[in-house]
PAVOPA-781209 format. One line per 8 residues: number of its first residue (from 1); their letters; for each residue x, y, z of N, C-alpha, C, O. Coordinates in pm, whole numbers, padded with zeros to 5 digits, m for minus. Layout:
# PAVOPA-781209
NUM) A) X:Y:Z:X:Y:Z:X:Y:Z:X:Y:Z | ...
# end
This chain:
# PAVOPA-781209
1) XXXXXXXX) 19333:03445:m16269:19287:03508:m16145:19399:03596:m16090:19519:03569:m16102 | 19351:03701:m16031:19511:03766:m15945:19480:03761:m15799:19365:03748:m15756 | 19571:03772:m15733:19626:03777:m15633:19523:03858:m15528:19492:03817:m15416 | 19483:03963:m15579:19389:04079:m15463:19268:03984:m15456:19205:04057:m15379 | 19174:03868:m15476:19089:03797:m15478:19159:03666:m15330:19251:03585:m15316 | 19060:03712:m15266:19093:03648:m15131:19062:03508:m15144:19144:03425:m15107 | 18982:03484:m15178:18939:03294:m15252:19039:03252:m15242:19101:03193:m15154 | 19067:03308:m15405:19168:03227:m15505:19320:03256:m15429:19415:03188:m15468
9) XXXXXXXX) 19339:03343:m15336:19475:03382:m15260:19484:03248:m15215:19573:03165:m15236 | 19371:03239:m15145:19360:03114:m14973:19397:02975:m15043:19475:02895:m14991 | 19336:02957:m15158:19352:02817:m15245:19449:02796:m15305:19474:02677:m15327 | 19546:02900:m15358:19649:02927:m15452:19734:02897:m15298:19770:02780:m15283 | 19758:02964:m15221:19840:02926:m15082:19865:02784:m15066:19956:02704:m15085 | 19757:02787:m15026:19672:02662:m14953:19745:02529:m15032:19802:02446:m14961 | 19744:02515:m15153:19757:02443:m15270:19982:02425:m15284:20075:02345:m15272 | 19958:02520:m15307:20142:02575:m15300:20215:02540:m15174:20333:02505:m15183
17) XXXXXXXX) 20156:02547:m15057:20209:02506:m14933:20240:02338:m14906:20334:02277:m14854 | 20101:02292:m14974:20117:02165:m14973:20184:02100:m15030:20250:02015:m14970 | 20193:02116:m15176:20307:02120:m15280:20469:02105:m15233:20543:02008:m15250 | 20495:02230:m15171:20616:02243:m15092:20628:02170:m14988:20745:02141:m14961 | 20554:02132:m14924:20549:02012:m14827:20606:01899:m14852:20688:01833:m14788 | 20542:01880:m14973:20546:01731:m15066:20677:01701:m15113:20715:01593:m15160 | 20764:01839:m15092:20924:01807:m15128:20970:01823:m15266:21067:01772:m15321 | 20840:01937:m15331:20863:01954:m15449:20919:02117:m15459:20872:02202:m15384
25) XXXXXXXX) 21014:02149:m15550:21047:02303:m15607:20948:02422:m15621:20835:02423:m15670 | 20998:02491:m15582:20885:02618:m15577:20827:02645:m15760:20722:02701:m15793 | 20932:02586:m15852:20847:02626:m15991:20744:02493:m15971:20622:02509:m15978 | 20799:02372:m15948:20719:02287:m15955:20582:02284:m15876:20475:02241:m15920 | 20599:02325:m15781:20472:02393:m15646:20370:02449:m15712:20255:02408:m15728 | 20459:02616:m15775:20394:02699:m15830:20284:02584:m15986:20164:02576:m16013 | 20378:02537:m16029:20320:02503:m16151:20151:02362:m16135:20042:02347:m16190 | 20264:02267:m15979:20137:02227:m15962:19968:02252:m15875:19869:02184:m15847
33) XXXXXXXX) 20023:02417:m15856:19927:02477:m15780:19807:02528:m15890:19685:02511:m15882 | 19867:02580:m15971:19832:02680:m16110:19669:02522:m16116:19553:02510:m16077 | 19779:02435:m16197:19707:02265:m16236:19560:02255:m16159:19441:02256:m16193 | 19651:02242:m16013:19500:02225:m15931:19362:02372:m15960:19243:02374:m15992 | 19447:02454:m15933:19315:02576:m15979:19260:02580:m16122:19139:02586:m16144 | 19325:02578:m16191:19276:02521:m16322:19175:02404:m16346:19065:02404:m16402 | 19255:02296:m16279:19118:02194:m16284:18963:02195:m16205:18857:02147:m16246 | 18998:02286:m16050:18865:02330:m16031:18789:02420:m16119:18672:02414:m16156
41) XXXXXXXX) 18894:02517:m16149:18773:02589:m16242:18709:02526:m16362:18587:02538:m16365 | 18753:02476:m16438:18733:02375:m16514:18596:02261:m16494:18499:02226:m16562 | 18637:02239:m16402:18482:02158:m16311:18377:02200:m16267:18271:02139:m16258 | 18407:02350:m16224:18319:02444:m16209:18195:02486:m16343:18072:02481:m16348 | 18286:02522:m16423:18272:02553:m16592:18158:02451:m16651:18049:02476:m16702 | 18231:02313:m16624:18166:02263:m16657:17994:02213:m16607:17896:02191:m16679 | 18014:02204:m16411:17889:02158:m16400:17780:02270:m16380:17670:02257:m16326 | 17835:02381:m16436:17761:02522:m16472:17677:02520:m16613:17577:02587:m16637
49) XXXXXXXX) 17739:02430:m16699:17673:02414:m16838:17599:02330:m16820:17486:02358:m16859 | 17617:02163:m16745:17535:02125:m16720:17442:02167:m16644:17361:02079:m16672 | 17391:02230:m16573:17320:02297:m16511:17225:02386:m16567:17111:02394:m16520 | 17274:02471:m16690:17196:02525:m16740:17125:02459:m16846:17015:02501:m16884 | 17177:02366:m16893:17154:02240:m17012:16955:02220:m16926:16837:02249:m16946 | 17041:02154:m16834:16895:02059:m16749:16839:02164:m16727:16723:02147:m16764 | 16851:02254:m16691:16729:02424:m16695:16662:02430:m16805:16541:02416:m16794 | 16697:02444:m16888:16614:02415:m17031:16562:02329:m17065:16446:02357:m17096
57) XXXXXXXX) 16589:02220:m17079:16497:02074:m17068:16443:02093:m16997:16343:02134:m17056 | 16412:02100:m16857:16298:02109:m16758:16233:02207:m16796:16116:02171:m16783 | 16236:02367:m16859:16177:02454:m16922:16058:02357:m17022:15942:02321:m17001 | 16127:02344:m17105:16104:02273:m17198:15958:02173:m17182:15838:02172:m17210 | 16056:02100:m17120:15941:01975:m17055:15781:01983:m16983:15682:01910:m16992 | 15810:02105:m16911:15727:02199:m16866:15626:02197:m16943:15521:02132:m16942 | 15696:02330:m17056:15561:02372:m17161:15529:02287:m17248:15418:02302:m17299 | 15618:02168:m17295:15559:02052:m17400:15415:01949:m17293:15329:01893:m17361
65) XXXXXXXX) 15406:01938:m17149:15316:01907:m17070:15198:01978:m17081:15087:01925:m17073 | 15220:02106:m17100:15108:02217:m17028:15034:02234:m17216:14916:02265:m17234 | 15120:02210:m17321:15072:02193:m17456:14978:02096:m17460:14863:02128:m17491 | 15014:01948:m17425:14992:01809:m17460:14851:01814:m17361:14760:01739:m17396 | 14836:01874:m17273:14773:01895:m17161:14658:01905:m17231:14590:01803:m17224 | 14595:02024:m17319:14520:02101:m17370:14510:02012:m17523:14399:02025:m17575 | 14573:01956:m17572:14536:01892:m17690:14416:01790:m17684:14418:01685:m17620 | 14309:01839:m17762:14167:01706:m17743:14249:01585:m17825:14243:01601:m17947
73) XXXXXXXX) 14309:01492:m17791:14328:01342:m17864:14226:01293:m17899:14217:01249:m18014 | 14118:01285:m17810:13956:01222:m17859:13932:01263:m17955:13900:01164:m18021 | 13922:01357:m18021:13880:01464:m18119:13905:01417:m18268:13826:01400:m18360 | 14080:01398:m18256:14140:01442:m18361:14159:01303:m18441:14172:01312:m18563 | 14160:01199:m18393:14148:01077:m18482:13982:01033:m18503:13908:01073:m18413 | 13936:00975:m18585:13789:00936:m18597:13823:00809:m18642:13854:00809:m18762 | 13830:00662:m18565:13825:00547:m18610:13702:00459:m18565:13655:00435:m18454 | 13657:00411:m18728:13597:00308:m18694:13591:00189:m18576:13685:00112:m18554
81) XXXXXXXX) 13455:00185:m18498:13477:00095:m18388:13371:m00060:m18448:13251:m00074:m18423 | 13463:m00162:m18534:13442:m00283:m18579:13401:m00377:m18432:13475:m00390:m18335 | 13277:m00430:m18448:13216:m00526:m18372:13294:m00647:m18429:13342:m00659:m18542 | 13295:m00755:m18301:13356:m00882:m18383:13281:m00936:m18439:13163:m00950:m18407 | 13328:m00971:m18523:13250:m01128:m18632:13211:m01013:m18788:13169:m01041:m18900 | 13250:m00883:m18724:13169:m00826:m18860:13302:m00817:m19003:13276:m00832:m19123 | 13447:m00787:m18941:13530:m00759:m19045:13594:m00936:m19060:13714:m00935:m19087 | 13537:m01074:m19049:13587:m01150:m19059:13469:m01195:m19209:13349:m01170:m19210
89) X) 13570:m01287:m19359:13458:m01320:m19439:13412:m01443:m19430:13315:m01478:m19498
# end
């Protein structure tokens, strides 16, 4: 990310200030600021795939309903309907 992105400025700050607070070195700050933005994006990334994952399955699910919907089941098997006492010898 760079710097002209007002977000990632405020969070990258935001993140680094606290850091330095914490009584840690400005590489160390810097480095555990980087960490933290990294791991949001990262989380981001990820519940973005999941997200689109379950979009498709629900797609999915959808039209396998609206298929199954329209299929005659009555139709398509023809089984014998055995009275009792008749298939016993």
């Amino acid at each position: 990310m760079r710097m002209d992105n007002p977000l990632f400025a405020g969070r990258f700050s935001q993140s680094l200030t606290n850091a330095l607070a914490s009584g840690h070195s400005i590489e160390a700050a810097t480095k555990l600021a980087d960490n933290n933005f990294y791991s949001t994006l990262q989380q981001q990334a990820t519940l973005l795939g999941i997200k689109t994952i379950i979009g498709y399955m629900l797609i999915l699910a959808i039209a396998l309903a609206v298929v199954t919907a329209f299929i005659p089941f009555h139709k398509t098997i023809r089984v014998p309907v055995v009275k009792t006492g008749d298939d016993m010898a």
